[in-house]
N, C-alpha and C positions, 0 to 999 in steps of 0.2 A: 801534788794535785788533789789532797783532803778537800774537804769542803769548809774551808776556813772561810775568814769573812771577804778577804779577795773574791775567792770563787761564789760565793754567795750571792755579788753583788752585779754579775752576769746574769744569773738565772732569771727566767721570769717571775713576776710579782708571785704569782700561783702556786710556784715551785719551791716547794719546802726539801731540805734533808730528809731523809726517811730513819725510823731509828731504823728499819732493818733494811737495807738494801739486795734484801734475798725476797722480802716480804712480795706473796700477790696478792693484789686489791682485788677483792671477792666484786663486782660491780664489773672490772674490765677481763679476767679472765673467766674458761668455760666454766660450769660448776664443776668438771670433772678436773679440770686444775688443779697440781698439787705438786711437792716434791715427795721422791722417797728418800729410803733410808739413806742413801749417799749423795745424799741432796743435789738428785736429779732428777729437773720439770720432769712431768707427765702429765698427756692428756689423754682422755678417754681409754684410759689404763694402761699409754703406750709411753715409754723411755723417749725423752727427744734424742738422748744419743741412739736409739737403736733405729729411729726415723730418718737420722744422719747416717748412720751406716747403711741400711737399707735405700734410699732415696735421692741420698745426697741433700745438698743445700744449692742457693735458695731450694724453699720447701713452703708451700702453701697448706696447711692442715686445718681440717674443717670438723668440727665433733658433731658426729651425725646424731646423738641424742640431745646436744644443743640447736639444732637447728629444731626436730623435732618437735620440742618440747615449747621452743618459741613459739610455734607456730601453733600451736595448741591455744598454750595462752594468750595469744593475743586473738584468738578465732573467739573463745569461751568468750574472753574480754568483752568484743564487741555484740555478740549476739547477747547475752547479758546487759548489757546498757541500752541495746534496741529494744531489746523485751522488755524492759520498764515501762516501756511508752506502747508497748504492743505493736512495733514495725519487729521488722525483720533485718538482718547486716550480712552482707556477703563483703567476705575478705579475701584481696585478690594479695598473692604474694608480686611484689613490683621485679619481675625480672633481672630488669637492670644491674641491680645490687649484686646480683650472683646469676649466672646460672649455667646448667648444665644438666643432661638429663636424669643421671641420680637426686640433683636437687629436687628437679621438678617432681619428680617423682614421689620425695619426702613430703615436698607439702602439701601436693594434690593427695595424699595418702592418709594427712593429717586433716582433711576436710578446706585445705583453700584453693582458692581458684586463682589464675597465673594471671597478669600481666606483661604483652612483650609491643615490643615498640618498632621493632624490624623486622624485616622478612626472615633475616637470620635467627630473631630469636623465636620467632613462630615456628620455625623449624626445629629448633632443638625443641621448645615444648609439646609439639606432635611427633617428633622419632620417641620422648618420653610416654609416650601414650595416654596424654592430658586430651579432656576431653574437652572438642573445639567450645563447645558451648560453654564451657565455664575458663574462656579466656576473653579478654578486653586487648585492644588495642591501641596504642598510643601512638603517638607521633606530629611534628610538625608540619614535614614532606616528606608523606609517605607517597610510594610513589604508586601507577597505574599497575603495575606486574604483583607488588606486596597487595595493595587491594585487593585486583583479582584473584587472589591465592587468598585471603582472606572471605573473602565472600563462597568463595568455591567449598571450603571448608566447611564451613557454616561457623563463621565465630560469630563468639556469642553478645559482642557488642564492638563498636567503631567509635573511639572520641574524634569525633571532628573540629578541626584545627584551622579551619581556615574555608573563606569563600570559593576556592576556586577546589577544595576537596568534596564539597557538598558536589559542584557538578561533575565532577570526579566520577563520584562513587557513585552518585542518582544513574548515571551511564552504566554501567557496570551494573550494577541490578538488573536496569532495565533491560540490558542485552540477555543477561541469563534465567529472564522475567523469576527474580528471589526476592525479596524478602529482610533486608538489615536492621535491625535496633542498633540505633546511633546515641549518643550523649553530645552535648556541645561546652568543650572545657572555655571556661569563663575566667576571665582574671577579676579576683573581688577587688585587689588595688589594695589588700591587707600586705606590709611590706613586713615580710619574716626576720625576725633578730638572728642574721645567720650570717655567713658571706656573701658577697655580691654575686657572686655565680650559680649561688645555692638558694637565691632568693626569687622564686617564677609567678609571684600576682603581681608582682607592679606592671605597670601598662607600657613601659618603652623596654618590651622585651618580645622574643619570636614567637611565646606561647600563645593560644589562643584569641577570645574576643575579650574588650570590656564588655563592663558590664551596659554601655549607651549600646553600642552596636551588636551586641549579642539577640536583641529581639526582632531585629531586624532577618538575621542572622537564622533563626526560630521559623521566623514566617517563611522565608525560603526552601526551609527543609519539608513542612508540612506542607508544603506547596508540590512537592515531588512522589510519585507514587515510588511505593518497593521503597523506602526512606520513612522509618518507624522513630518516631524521636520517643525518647523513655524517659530523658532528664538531663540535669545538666551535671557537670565535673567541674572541681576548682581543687588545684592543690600549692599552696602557699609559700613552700620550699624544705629545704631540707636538714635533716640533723637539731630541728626544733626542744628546745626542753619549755616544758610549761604548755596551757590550755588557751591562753589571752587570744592567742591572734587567730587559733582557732576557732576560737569563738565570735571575734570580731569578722571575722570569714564569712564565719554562718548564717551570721545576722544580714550580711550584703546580700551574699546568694539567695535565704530565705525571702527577702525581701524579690529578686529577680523571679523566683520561683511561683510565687504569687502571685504575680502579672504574668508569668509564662501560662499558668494555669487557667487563665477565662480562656484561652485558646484550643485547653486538650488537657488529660491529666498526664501527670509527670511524676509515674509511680516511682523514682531512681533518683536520689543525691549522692551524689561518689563526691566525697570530700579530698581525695585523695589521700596523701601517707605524709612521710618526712620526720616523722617520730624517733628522736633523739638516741643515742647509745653513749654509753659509756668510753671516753678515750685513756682518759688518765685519773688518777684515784681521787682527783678533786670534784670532777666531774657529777651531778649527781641530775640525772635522766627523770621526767615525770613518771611511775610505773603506768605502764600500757595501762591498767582497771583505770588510775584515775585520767587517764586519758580520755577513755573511752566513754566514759559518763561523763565527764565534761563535756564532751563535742556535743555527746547525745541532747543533755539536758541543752545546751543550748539551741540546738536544731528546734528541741521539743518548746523551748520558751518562744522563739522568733513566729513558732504557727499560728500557738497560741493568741498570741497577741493578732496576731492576721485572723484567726477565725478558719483557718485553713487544717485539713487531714496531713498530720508528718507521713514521710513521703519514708519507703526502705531506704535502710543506707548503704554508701557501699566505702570501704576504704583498700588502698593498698601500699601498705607498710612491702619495705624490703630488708633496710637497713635494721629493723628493730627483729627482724626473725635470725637473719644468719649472720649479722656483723660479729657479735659476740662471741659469736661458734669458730669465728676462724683464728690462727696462730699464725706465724710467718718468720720458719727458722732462717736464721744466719750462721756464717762463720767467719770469726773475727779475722781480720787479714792484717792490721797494721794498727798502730795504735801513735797516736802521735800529738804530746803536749802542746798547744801555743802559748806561747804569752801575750796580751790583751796589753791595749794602753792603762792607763793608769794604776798598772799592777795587776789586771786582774790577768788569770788564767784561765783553757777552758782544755778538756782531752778530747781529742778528737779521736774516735771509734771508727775501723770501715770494717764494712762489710761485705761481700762477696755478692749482693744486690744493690738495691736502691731504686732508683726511680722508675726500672723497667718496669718491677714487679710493683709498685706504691707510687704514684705519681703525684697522689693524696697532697702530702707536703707541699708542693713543686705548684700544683696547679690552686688549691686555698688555702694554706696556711695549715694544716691541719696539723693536731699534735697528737701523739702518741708518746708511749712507755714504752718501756723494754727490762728485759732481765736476764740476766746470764741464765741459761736451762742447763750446762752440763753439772754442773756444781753449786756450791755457795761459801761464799766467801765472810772472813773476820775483819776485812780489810775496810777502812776507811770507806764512807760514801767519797766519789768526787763529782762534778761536776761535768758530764759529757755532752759530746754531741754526736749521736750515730749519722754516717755518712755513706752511702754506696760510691760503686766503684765507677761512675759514670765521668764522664767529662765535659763535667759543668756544675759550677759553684753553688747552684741551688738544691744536688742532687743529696736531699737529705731525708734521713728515715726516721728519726726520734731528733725533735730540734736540742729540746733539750731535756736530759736525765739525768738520775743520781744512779751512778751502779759502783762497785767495789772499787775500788782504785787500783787494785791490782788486776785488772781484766787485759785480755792481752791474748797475742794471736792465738789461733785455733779453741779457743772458748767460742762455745753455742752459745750465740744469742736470740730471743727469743721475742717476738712483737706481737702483743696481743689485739685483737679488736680487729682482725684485719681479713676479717669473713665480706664483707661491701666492699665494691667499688676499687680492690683490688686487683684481683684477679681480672675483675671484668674493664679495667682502665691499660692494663701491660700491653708491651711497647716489645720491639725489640728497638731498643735506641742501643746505637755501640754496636748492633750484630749481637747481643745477649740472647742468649734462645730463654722464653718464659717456663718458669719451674714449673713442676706438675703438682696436680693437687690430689691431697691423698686425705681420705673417711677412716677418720676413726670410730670406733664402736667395740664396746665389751672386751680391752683388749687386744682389738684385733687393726689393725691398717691395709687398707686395698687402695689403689689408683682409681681415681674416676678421672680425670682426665692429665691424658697422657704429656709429658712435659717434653721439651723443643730439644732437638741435637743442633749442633751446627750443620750434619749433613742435610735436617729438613730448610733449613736455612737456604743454602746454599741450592735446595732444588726449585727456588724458585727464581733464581738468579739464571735465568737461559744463556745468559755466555759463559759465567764460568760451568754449568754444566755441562755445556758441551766442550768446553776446553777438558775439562777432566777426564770425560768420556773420550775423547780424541787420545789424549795422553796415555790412556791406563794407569793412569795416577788411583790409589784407592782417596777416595773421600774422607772428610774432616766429621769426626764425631768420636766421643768415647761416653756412649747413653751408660744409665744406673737403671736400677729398676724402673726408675719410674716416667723413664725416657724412652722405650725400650719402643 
């Protein structure tokens, strides 16, 4: 199973041998990434094997001075590229990507403002004690109850998504005679070089208005009292590398923003986020500064040419603050050679997860790396493919890797980049209870959110609990720390 020219000829074009298949790509792990002396991962000063002891596996780990620090710099980022032009830029962190109330907390701490999309996650960002006014609101159908609870609060803005949320929401104010600054997310019809599910301006999709029906859309809102319009939102899609379509965004919306303005001004363009990370050591991400002056300059060039005041900006990145921060241990369970038509070969890796916790793969094609974390190895690169332990053929974790060829059960394996849309995508598929997630920092590891037994599993199954309860059978679970 080397990586001879058989196994080579499987691989993706992308996918080179590595000379060291111990080596990590400084781009897709934390910067606190590293081996020590017995050449075992560590993150955030902490042993993957004593994370494995402690916690068990699956294991989600989040390095709480990567998230930090992301968020810094992508905050600095954009108020720096506003200030060139003398506007302003508030940077919401896009929930979705992660969240939990230690998160919230990090980045509201670090100077950004939240984004949540459901009732649910307005909830975890106010038990965090995020300040309503410096959150934003998403959603397609959101519904009468999340509104309400959103107005009641006082958040601090509502993207309206739709004709029939204008009279939604105009209701609801006016019953509790308040007060809302609204935005109206706009599809510019800019179609992102991403995958199709990851791709939300084109126009035959659930999001928002075009940009023909959007002023229409405009004049209805300023038609209702307690209904503050500020500006418009457009966000292009996700995991973007490069400024192009950014840009070409800009130039729509600026142009919409223009003719929105003989009507009222429209102190607010939220461009939305969707800015690129790192998956695997090919991958090479625009850095957030040049991000960030790009969009700006272009904002600034489209006004220009109109004769128009640039308007504050607003963005919200998720996946560019904590994707990079997270890790996602394994342990190896079975290892097993195939042979391929024409000679070729490939080793199939499982792992003790898979699609519950990463469904990433399963739902766009996504790829990922991996590394052994207990050890490292002199052994031949070969040619894998990491697979959880689900049942179904597409249940895959790392499509394709180069790791030692000698990897083999009860070896840590180690998946970087897996701070987004991990954790916040888990499933219990199979009855898999989802790992818990644990902060590292200065050495240390604590639980932020607690991971699944079978016994929580199982209490929300009302017959077999009450068959158990009936029986005096003790219940199904053996929690670790971080289940507890």
């Amino acid at each position: 199973m080397s990586a001879d020219p058989h196994t080579r000829s499987v691989a993706p074009a992308w996918l080179r041998p590595p000379a060291d298949a111990n080596s990590l790509a400084p781009a897709v792990w934390p910067a606190t990434a590293s081996r020590d002396g017995a050449g075992v991962l560590t993150v955030g000063g902490v042993p993957a094997t004593t994370l494995r002891e402690r916690f068990g596996t699956p294991l989600y780990v989040l390095d709480e001075d990567e998230v930090r620090g992301a968020a810094r710099r992508t905050l600095d980022a954009f108020r720096a590229a506003a200030a060139l032009h003398g506007v302003q830029a508030r940077v919401y962190y896009a929930g979705k990507a992660f969240l939990s109330t230690e998160v919230v907390r990090w980045v509201t701490e670090e100077g950004l403002a939240v984004d949540v999309c459901t009732g649910g996650e307005l909830a975890v960002a106010l038990a965090a004690g995020a300040d309503p006014a410096r959150l934003g609101f998403h959603g397609n159908n959101k519904s009468v109850a999340e509104l309400e609870r959103a107005v009641e609060v006082g958040i601090g803005s509502i993207v309206i998504d739709s004709l029939i949320e204008i009279e939604r929401l105009a209701a609801i104010v006016e019953r509790r005679g308040a007060a809302q600054p609204v935005l109206l997310r706009v599809n510019s019809g800019v179609h992102a070089e991403t995958h199709d599910f990851l791709a939300t301006a084109h126009e035959d999709q659930k999001f928002g208005f075009t940009l023909l029906d959007a002023p229409a859309a405009v004049a209805r809102i300023r038609e209702l009292p307690g209904l503050d319009f500020v500006g418009l939102h457009c966000h292009i899609g996700s995991q973007i590398f490069g400024t192009a379509g950014f840009e070409e965004s800009a130039a729509r919306i600026v142009e919409l923003h223009a003719e929105l303005r003989e009507g009222g001004e429209l102190p607010v363009l939220n461009l939305g986020g969707g800015f690129g990370i790192a998956y695997t050591s090919v991958d090479d991400p625009t850095p957030i500064e040049a991000l960030a002056v790009g969009i700006a300059d272009a904002v600034a060039r489209q006004c220009e040419v109109r004769g128009i005041p640039i308007p504050n900006l607003a963005f919200e990145p998720g996946r560019a603050v904590v994707g990079r921060a997270g890790v996602t241990l394994y342990e190896v369970g079975t290892t097993k050679p195939v042979a391929l038509e024409g000679g070729d070969a490939r080793l199939y890796v499982s792992v003790d997860g898979g699609m519950s916790d990463n469904p990433r793969p399963a739902l766009y094609g996504a790829h990922y790396s991996a590394r052994i974390a207990s050890r490292t190895s002199d052994a031949e690169p070969a040619l894998v493919r990491v697979v959880g332990k689900h049942c179904e053929s597409g249940d895959v974790v790392v499509d394709a890797e180069y790791l030692p060829s000698d990897v083999s059960p009860g070896d840590l394996l180690a998946v970087p980049a897996t701070g987004a849309y991990c954790f916040s995508l888990a499933s219990n598929y199979n009855y898999v209870p989802r790992p818990p997630v644990v902060a590292l920092r200065g050495g240390e590891a604590r639980v932020i959110v607690r991971g699944e037994t079978l016994d929580d599993l199982l209490a929300r199954d009302a017959g077999t609990l009450a068959a158990v309860r009936d029986s005096g059978r003790p219940s199904a679970g053996a929690p670790t720390e971080g289940t507890e």
